[in-house]
C-alpha positions as CSV (number, residue, x, y, z in Angstrom):
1,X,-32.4,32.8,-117.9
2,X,-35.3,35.0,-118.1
3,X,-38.2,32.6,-118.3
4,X,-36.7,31.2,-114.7
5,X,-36.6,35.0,-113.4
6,X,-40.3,35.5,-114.8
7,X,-41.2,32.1,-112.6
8,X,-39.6,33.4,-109.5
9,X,-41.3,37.1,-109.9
10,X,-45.0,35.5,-110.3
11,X,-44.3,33.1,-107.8
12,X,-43.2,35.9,-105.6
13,X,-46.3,37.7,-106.6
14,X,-48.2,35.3,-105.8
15,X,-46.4,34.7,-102.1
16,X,-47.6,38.5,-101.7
17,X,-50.9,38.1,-102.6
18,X,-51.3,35.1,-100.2
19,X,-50.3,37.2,-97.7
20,X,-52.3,40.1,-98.8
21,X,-55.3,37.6,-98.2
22,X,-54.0,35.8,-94.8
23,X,-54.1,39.8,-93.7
24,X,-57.4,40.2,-94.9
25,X,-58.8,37.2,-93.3
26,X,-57.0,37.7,-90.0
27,X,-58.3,40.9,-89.3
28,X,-61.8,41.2,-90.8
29,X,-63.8,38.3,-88.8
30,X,-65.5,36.8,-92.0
31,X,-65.6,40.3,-93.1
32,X,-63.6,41.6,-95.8
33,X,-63.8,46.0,-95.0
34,X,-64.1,46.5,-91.3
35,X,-62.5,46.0,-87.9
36,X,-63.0,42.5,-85.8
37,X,-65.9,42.4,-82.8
38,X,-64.2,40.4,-80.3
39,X,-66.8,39.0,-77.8
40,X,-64.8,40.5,-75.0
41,X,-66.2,44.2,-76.5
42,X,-69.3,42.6,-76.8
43,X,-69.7,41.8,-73.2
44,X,-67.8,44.9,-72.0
45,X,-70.8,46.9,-73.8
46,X,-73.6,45.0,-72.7
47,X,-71.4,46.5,-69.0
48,X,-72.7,49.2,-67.2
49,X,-71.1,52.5,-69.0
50,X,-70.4,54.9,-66.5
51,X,-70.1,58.2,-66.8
52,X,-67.1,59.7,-66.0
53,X,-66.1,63.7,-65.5
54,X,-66.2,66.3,-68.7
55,X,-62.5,64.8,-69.2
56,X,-64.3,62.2,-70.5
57,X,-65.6,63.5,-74.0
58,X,-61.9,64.1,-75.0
59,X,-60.8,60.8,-73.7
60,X,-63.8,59.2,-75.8
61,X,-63.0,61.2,-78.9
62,X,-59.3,60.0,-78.6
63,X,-60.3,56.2,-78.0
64,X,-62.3,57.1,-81.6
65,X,-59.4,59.1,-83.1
66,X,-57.2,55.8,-82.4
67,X,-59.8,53.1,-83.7
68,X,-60.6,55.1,-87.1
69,X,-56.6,55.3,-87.2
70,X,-56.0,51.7,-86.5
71,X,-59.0,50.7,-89.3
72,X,-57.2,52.6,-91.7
73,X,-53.9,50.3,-91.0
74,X,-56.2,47.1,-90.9
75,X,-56.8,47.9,-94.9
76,X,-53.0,48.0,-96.1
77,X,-52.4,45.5,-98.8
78,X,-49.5,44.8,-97.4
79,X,-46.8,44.6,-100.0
80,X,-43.4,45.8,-100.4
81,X,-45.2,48.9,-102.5
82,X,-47.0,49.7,-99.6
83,X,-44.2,50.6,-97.7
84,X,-44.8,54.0,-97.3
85,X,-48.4,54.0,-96.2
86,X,-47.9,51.3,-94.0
87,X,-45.2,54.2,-92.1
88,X,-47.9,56.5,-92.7
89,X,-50.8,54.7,-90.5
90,X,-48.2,53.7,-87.9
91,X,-47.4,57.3,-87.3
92,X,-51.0,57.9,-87.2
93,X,-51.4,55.6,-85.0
94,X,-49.1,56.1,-82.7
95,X,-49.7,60.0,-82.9
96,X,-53.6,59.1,-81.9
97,X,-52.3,56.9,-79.0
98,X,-50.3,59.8,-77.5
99,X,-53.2,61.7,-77.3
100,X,-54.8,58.8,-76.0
101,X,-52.1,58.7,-73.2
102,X,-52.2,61.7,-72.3
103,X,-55.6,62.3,-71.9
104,X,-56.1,58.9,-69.8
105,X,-54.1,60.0,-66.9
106,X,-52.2,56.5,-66.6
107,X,-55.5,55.1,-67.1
108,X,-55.6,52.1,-69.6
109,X,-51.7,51.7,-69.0
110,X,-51.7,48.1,-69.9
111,X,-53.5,47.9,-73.2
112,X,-51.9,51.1,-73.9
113,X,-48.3,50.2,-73.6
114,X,-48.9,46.7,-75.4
115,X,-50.5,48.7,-78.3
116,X,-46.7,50.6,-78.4
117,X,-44.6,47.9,-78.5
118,X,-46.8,46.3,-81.0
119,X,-46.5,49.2,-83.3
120,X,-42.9,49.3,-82.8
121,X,-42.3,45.8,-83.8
122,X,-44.2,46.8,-86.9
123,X,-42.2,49.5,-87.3
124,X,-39.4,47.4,-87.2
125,X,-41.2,45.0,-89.7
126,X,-42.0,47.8,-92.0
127,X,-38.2,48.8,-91.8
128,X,-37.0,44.8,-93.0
129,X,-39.8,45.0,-95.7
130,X,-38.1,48.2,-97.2
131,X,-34.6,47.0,-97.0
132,X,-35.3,43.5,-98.3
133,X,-38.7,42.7,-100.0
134,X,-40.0,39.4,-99.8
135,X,-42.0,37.1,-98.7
136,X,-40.3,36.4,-95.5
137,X,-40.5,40.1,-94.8
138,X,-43.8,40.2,-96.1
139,X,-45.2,37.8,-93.7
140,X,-43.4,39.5,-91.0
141,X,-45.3,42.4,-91.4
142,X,-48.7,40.4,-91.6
143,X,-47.8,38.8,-88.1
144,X,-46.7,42.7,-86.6
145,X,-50.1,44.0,-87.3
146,X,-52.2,40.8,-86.0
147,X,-50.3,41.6,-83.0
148,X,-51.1,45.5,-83.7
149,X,-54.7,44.7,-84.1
150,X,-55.1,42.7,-81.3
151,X,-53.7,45.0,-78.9
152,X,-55.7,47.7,-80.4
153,X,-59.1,45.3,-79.8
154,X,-58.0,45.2,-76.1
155,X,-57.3,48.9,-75.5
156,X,-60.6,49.8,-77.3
157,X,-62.7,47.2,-75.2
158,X,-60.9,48.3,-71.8
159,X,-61.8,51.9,-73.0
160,X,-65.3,51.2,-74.1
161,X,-66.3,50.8,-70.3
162,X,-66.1,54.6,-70.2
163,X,-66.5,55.0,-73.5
164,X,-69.1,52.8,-75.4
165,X,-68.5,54.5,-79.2
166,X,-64.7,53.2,-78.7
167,X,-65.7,49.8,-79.4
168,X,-63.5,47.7,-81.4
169,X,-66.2,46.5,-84.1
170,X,-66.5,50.2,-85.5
171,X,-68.6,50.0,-88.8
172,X,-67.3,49.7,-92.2
């Protein structure tokens, strides 16, 4: 019997590295260390970037505060071992976006709102991973944070009008 249950643990290894990969792939653009350049950012910075009142530094250094959060979740190796750090960046995260809230004024309510129910349903993700590793869970938690990350692209490319630094394809 424990040949077969040395089978099923490499296999499942392997399902989690797969995964590990897929997550990789899905949110580097060809590139294995840094955040995806959508060509929506591209166009919005080629856009005239207006100035906006001194409220505008803070606002700009939260738009930053929530994409150097967000590229610290893009890295996670996501694996049931990884649980904890995977909670760790969501809190960031979601800690960067209140700022983010509250300094915007309502501004950017869309992209803002859609970034918090994406990290919820990784939270919730996160929460099956823990409870019942696998692959299943695994891959749930690969499909939460493509959602996370393209939310996060959207907010940052609405806030890079005002804010040009904020723009999704930070470097590595």
């Amino acid at each position: 019997m424990k040949p077969g249950i040395a089978a099923g643990t490499a296999r499942w290894k392997l399902a989690l590295a797969v995964c590990g990969l897929a997550l990789l792939a899905g949110c580097g653009s060809g590139s294995t260390s840094s955040a995806t350049s959508p060509s929506a950012a591209a166009s919005a910075t080629s856009s005239s970037a207006a100035a906006a009142p001194s409220s505008s530094s803070a606002l700009c250094a939260d738009a930053a505060a929530v994409r150097a959060s967000l590229d610290e979740l893009r890295r996670i190796n996501v694996q049931p071992g990884a649980v904890s750090e995977i909670i760790s960046d969501v809190n960031s995260v979601k800690a960067a976006l209140t700022t983010l809230v509250s300094n915007a004024h309502g501004q950017f309510q869309a992209q803002t709102s859609a970034l918090s129910t994406a990290l919820n349903t990784l939270s919730t993700a996160v929460g099956s991973l823990r409870a019942s590793p696998g692959v299943s869970t695994v891959s749930g938690v690969v499909s939460a944070l493509g959602q996370v990350n393209t939310a996060g692209q959207k907010l940052l490319a609405a806030v890079n009008t005002d804010c040009p630094s904020a723009s999704p394809s930070s470097s590595a």
